[in-house]
N, C-alpha and C positions, 0 to 999 in steps of 0.2 A: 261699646260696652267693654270693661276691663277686664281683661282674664285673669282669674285667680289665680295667685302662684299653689304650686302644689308642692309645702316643704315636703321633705321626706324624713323620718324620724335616723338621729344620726347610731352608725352600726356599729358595736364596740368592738374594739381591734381583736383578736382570735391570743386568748392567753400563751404565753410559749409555754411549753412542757417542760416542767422542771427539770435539772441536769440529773442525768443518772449518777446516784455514787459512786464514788472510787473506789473497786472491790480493795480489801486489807492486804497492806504488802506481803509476800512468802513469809512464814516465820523460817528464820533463821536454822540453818537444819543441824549446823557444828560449832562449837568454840571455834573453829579452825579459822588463820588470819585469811583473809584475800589471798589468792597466788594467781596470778594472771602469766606467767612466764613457765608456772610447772606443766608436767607432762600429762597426757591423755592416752586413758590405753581405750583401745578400738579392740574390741573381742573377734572370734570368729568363731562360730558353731557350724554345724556342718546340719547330721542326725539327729532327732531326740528321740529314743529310741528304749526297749526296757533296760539295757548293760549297755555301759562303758565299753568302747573298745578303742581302739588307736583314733579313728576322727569322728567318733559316735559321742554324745552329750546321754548318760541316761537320763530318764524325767523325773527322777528324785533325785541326781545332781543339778540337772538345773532349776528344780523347786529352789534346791538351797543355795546356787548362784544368786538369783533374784534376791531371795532375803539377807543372804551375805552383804551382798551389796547395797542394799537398801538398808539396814542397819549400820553400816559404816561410811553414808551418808555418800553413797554415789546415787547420781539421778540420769537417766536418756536423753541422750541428744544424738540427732541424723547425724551422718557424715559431713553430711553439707553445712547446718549448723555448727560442728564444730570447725571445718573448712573455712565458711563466710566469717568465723569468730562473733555468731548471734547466740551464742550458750544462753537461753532463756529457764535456766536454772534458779534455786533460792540462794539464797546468800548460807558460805557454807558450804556447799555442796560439790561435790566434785564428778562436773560430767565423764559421763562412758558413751563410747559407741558402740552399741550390739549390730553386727551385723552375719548372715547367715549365707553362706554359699548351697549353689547349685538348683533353688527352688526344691527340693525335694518334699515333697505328701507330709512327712512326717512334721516340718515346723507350721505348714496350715492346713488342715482339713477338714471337712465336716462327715456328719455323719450322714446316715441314707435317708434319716429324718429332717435334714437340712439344719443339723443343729453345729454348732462347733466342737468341733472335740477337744474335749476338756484333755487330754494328755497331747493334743499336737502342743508346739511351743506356743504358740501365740494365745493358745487354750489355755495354756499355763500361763502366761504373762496377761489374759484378760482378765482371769481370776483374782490373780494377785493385783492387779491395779485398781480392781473394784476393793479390796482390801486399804490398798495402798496408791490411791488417787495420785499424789505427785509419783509416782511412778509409771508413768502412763506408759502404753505398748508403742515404743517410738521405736523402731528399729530401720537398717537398710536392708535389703534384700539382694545378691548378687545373683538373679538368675537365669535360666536356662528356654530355650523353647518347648517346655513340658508342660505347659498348660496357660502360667507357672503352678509348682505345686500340685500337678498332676488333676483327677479330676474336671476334665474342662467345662462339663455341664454347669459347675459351679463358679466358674471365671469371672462372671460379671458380678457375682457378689462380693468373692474376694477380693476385687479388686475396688470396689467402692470401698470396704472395710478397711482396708488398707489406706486409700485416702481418707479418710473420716480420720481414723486414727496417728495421721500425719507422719505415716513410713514414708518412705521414698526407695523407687526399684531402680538397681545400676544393674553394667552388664557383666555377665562372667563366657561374655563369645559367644557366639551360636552353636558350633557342635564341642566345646570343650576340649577341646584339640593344643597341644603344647605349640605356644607361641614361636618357640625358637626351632623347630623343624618346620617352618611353612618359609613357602616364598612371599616377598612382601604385597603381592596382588591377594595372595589367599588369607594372609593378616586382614588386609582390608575388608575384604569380604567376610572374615568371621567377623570383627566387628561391627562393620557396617549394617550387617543382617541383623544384629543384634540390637541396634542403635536403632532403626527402623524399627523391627517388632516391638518395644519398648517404649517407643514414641506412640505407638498404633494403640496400646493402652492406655493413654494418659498421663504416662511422666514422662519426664527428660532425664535422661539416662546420663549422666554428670560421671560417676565415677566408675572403674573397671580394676574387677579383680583375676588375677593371674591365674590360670587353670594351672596347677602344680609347681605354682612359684615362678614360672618361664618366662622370662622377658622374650620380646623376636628379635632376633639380628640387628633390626635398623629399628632402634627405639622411639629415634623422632615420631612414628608413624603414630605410637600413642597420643602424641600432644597434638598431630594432625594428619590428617590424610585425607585422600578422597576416593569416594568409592561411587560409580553410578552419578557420575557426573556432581557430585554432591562433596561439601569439603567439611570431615565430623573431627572430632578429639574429644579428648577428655581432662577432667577437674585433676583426678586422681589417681592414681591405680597402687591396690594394694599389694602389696607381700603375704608371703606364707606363716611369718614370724617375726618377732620371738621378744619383743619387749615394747615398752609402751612408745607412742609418739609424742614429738614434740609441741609445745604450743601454739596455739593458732597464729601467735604475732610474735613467732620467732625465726627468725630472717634464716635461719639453717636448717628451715621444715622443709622437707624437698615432697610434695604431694605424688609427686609420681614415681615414690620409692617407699610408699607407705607403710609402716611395720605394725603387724597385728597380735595379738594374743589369743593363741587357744585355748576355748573354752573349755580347759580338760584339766586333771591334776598333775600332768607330770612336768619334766624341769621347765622355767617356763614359761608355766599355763596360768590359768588365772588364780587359783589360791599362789601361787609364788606370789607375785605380783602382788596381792593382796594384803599379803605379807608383810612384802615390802616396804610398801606406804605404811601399817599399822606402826609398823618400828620407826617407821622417818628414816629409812634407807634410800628411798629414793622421793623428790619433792613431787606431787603432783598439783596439777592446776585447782585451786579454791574461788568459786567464784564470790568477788569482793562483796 
């Protein structure tokens, strides 16, 4: 007897998902032409604190840093993005790097209700970015073994905040100790200590900034050394001052003589500088 064939009814192919649109390019943020060979100033704040003092930022000067700058059409970019030359900026715009020495309480903390506080900096800079969306809270952070930012019950939160928000933490040494009085075993080890605790959070610690400006004796050890069996360097290392740096893809940018701007009004600081550009004194990078 013949066995029936048993068709089976044919199963229609599974539709593809339609391609997601392509969200709208930046709008244009300046007149200003393309400049891909001007300069980049890298800020340095320190305190944000109520008064100004010689390396204190008060929190109603740098309210009106952020909006300064955000008005004459500077946007955030990490160290490292301006370093790797990935400036994901609008066209127009001309990146900054904010960066903050020491980890100190005052540029992240919360309050005892687990809240952020609205006058730490980054309190200030979360505010104003919910304002001002392309202004997102990009910054680098040079710091310390104090928590960072003191607080430590709250470390594992700031520290995912900080990554969500795409900062990135470099080192400023383990005990902050001037480079140029240490022998070059104890150079290593304050780096090194630092390079590790750092890593132990979740970033890689790329660039390093100079506890009071002090280079050490034997400079090479910046760009490598080894400590504890292990052979570390780094991207970068900054200076104390005193004007803007050069472009990402300019063959005379020396990363490990980095020059910074303080974030303060005197000669200089960042209103000079501000200045500067608004008059076309000096060129700064526009991204094309």
């Amino acid at each position: 007897m013949a066995t029936e064939l048993q068709i089976k009814p044919a199963v229609a192919a599974a539709a593809e998902p339609p391609p997601k649109p392509k969200p709208p390019p930046p709008k244009r943020v300046s007149k200003r032409k393309g400049n891909t060979s001007g300069k980049v100033m890298v800020l340095e704040y320190h305190r944000i604190v109520a008064k100004d003092t010689l390396y204190d930022r008060s929190i109603k000067k740098f309210r009106q840093d952020l909006q300064l700058l955000y008005e004459r059409g500077y946007r955030p970019v990490t160290l490292s993005q301006y370093l790797d030359n990935e400036i994901d900026i609008a066209p127009g715009a001309i990146p900054v790097v904010v960066t903050f020495d020491d980890s100190d309480p005052s540029q992240f903390r919360f309050l005892e209700d687990g809240t952020l506080d609205p006058n730490c900096a980054v309190g200030i800079w979360e505010t104003f970015a919910k304002k001002y969306p392309d202004f997102p809270v990009r910054a680098t952070f040079y710091v310390l073994p104090n928590g960072p930012f003191g607080q430590k019950k709250f470390r594992d939160k700031k520290i995912q905040m900080l990554k969500d928000w795409g900062c990135e933490l470099a080192s400023h040494t383990w005990n902050h100790k001037s480079l140029g009085k240490l022998t070059d075993e104890q150079v290593c080890a304050e780096l090194g200590k630092s390079i590790d605790w750092i890593r132990g959070l979740g970033f890689e610690p790329r660039h390093l900034a100079l506890p009071y400006g002090v280079m050490p004796k034997n400079r090479a050890l910046l760009k490598s050394f080894k400590y504890n069996g292990k052979t570390y360097g780094f991207r970068s290392v900054a200076l104390a001052g005193a004007g803007p740096a050069l472009a990402p893809t300019d063959e005379k940018l020396d990363p490990m003589r980095l020059p910074r701007i303080q974030g303060m009004d005197r000669d200089l600081g960042i209103r000079y500088w501000l200045e500067m550009e608004r008059k076309m004194k000096v060129a700064f990078y526009v991204q094309p």
